[in-house]
C-alpha positions as CSV (number, residue, x, y, z in Angstrom):
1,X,63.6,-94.8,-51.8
2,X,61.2,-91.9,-51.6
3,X,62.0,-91.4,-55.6
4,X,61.2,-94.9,-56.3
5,X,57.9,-94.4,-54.3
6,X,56.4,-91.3,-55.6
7,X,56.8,-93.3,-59.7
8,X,54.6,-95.8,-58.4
9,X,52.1,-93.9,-56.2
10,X,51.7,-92.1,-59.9
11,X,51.4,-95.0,-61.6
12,X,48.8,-96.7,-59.7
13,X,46.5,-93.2,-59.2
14,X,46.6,-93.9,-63.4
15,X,45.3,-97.1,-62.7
16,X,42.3,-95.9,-61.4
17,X,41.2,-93.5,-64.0
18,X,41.1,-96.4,-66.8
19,X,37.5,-98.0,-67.1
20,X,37.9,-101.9,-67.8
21,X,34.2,-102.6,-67.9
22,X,33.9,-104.5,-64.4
23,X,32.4,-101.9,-62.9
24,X,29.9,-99.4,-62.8
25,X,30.4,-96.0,-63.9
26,X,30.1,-93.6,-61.1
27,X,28.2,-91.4,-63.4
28,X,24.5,-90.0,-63.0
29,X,23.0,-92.4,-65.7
30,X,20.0,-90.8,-67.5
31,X,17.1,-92.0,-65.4
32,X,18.6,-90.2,-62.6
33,X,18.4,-87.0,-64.0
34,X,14.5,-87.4,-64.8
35,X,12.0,-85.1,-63.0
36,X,9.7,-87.4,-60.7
37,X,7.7,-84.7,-59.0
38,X,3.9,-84.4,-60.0
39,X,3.1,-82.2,-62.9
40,X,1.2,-78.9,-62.1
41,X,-2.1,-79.0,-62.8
42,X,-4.3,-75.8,-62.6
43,X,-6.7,-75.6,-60.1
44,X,-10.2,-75.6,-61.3
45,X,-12.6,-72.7,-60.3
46,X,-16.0,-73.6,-59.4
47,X,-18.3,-71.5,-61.4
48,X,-22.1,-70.5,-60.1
49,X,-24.5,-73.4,-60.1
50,X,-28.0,-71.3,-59.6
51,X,-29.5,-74.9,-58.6
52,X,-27.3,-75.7,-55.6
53,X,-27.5,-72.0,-54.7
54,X,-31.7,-72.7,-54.2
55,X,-30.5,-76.1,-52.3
56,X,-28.2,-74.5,-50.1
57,X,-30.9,-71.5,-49.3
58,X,-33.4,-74.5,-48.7
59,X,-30.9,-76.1,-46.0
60,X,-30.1,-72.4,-44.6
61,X,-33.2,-72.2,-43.8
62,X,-34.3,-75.4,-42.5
63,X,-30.8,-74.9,-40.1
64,X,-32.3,-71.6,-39.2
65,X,-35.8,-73.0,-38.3
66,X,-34.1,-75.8,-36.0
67,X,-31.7,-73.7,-34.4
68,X,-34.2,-71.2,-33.5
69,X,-36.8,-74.0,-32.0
70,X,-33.7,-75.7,-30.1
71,X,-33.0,-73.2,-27.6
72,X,-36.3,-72.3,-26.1
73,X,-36.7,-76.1,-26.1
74,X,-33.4,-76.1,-24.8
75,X,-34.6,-73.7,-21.9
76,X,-37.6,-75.9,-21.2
77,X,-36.0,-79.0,-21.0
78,X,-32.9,-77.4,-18.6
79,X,-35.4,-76.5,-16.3
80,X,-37.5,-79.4,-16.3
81,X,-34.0,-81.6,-15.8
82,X,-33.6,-79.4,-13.0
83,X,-37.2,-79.9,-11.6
84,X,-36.5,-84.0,-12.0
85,X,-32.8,-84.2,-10.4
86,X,-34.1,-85.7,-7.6
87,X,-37.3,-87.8,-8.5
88,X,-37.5,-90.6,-8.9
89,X,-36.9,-93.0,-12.2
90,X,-40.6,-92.7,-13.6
91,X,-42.1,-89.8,-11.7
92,X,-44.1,-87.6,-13.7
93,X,-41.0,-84.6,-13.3
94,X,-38.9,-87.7,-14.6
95,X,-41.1,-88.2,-17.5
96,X,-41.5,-84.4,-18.5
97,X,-37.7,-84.1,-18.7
98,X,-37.5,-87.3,-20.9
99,X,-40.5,-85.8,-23.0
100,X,-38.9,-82.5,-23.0
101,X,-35.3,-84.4,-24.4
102,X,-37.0,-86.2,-27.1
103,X,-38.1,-83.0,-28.7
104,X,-34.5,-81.9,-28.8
105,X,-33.4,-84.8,-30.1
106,X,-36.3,-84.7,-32.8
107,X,-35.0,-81.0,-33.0
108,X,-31.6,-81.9,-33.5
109,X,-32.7,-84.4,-35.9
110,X,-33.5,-81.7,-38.0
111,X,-30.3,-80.6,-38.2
112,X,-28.3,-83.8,-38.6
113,X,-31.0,-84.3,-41.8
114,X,-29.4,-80.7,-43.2
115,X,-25.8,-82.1,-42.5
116,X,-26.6,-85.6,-44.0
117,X,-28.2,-83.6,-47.5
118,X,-25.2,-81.1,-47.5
119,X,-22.9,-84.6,-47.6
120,X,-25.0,-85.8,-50.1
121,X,-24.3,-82.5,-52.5
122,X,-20.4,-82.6,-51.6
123,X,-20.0,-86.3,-52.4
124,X,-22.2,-86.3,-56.0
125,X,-20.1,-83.0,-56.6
126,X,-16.6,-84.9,-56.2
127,X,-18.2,-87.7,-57.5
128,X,-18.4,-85.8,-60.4
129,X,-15.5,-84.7,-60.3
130,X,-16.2,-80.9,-60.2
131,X,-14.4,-78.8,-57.9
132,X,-15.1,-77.6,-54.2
133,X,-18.3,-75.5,-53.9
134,X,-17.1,-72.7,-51.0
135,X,-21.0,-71.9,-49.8
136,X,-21.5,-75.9,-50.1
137,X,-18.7,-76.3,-47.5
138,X,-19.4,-73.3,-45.7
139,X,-23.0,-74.3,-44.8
140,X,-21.6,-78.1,-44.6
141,X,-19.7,-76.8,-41.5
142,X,-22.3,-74.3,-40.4
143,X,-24.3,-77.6,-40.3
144,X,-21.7,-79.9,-38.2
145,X,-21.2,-77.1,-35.3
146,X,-24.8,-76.7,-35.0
147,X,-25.1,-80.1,-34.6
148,X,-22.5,-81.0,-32.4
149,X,-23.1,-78.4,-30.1
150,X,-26.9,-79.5,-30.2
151,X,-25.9,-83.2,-29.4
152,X,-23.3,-81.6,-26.1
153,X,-26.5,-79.6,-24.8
154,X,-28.6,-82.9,-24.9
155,X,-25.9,-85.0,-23.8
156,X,-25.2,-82.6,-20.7
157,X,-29.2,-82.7,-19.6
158,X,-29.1,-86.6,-19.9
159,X,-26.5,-86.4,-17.9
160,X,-28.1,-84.8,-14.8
161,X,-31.7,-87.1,-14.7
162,X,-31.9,-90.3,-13.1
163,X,-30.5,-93.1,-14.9
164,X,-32.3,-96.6,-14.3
């Protein structure tokens, strides 16, 4: 018996190796063997643009100039916040600190008009479609820190006067 079965264990393995067209070939067809992944493109290099370099020293400095008033400001109007904790909504210590507030805000309105120009440049420069400019998105985040911690220090002081 075990001579008779080993014949046809043979035979129907052969079976399997003959291709009668009813099924697929198991074999990697040709679009399987293409390369999909994204050719590499060089990166480009930004190269000196003297008339953003002026623009960016323009917005240095008008950063600079509102840093520098902000935190004398910032001074007055902590202490004048301090002076008003407990008066009263409308009392003249009331009103200096909300005086005092607005000019940081006008302040820091300075800053967010830097931030809001520096967008400007970045977006017409992709817009473009010429590469990242590294003192463009240096001051760009310069400009965003300065801000945001601006808007905290204002935020904090409101938070300590009176609210009606």
């Amino acid at each position: 018996m075990k001579r008779l079965l080993l014949p046809l264990l043979l035979l129907a393995a052969g079976g399997c190796a003959t291709h009668n067209g009813r099924y697929p070939s198991l074999l990697t067809r040709p679009i399987e063997g293409r390369d999909e992944s994204e050719p590499v493109r060089p990166t480009a290099v930004a190269v000196a643009d003297p008339a953003l370099d002026a623009r960016l020293a323009e917005l240095t400095k008008a950063l600079a100039e509102s840093a520098t008033s902000f935190a004398p400001a910032g001074e007055q109007a902590a202490a004048l916040t301090l002076a008003a904790n407990g008066a009263a909504i409308g009392s003249d210590a009331w009103l200096d600190a909300q005086n005092r507030l607005a000019r940081l805000d006008q302040l820091r309105g300075q800053s967010l008009s830097a931030l809001a120009d520096l967008d400007r440049l970045a977006i017409d420069r992709a817009s473009a479609g010429m590469p990242p400019y590294r003192a463009l998105e240096v001051l760009r985040r310069t400009a965003a820190e300065q801000a945001d911690d601006q808007t905290r220090k204002i935020d904090a002081l409101q938070a300590q006067l009176p609210q009606g």
